[in-house]
N, C-alpha and C positions, 0 to 999 in steps of 0.2 A: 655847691655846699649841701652835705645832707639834709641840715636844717629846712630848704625851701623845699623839698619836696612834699614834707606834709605839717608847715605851719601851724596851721590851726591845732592839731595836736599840742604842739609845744607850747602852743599859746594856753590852749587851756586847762592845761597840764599844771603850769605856774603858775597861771595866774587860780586858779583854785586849790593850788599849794596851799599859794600867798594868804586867800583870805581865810581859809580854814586856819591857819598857826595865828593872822592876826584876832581872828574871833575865838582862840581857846587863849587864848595870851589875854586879851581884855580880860575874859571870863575869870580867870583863876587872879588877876590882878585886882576884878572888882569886885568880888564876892570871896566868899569865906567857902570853906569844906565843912559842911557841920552834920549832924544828924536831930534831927531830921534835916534833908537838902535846903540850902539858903534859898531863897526865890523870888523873883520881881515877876509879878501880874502885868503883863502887857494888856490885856484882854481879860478881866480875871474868869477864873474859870474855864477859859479858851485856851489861851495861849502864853506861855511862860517862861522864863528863863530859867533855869534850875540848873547850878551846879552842882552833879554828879561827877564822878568817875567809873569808870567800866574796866575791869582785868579782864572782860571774855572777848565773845565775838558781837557781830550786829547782837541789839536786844538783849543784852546781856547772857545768850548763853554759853556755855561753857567757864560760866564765872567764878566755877567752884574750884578753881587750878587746872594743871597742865595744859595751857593754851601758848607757851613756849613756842609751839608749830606757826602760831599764829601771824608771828614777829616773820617767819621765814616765810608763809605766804606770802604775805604783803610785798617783801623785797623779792622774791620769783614773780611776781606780778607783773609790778614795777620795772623788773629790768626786761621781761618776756614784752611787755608794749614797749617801752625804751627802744627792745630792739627791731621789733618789728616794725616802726616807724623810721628807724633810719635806716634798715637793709632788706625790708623788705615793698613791696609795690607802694604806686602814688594812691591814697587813699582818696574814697569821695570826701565830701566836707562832711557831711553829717556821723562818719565812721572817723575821720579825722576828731571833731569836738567829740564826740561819745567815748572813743579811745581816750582820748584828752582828760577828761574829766574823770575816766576812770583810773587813772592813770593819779590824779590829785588826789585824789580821796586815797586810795591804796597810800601813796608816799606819805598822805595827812596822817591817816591812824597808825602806820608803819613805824614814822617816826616818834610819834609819842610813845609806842609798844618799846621798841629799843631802848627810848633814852628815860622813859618813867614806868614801863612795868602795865602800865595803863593809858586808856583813853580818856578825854576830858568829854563828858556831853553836857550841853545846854536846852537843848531844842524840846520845849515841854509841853504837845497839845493834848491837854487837858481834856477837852470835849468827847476825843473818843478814846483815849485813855492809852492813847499810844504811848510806847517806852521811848525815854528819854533818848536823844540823839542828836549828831554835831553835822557841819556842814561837810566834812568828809563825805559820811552817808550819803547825804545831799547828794555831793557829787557822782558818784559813783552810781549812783539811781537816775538822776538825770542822761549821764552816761548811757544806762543802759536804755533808756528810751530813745536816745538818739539812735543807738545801732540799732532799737526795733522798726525806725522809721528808715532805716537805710535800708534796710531788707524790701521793703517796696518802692524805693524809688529806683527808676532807673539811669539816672547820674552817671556821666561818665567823667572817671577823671582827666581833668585838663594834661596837656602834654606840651609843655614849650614849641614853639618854632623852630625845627628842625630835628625834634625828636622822635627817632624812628622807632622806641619801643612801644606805639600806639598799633603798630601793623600796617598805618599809610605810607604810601610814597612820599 
């Protein structure tokens, strides 16, 4: 089955789906849209909740329209890892979760782009006055630390018992 070839991928593919749609779902359930932005102080001054929304890209740019591309990004993305996890090589694990997570976050922000025109962000650190942002981002960043750590290690991927595409007898 394609699926067990590179697990991990799928796993945290979904499951960083999952938590992204379930934490812009609370968000937009427990707060209001207002202007100025609704906000709960976790940390005040630090750290915040703030419901936003974004029509652009990361960071809001491109927020001033035509980011229509944006929506098709995300689904070339998405289907480009998609496929390269089910037909292409067994991945090591840290390129497996990096893939994986990049792979949630694109489908995260993908699908709110399609079906609302925009992104939901919450993620408000204050301190150093960074732009608002949701766990898609998250993922997608974390992602790409994993593939930067996969680039030095030397991991081989595992090969079941009996499987000759490792180059063994």
């Amino acid at each position: 089955m394609k699926f067990k070839k590179n697990p991990l991928f799928w796993i945290a593919g979904i499951l960083s789906l999952i938590v992204d749609h379930l934490t812009k779902f609370w968000v937009v359930q427990t707060f209001e849209l207002t202007d100025p932005a609704q906000t709960l102080p976790l940390w005040p001054d630090v750290f915040h909740f703030t419901y936003v929304i974004n029509t652009g890209a990361a960071f809001s740019l491109f927020s001033n329209g035509g980011v229509l591309w944006l929506r098709w990004l995300s689904l070339g993305v998405s289907l480009g890892l998609m496929a390269m996890a089910w037909w292409g090589p067994k991945l090591i694990r840290w390129e497996q979760i990096g893939y994986g997570l990049i792979l949630g976050g694109a489908l995260g922000n993908g699908i709110d782009r399609f079906v609302s025109g925009h992104v939901v962000d919450f993620l408000d650190f204050r301190l150093i006055r960074f732009p608002i942002f949701n766990l898609a981002d998250v993922s997608i960043n974390i992602g790409i630390i994993c593939l930067l750590i996969a680039m030095f290690i030397r991991e081989q991927p595992r090969h079941p018992p009996g499987d000759r595409s490792s180059g063994r007898p």
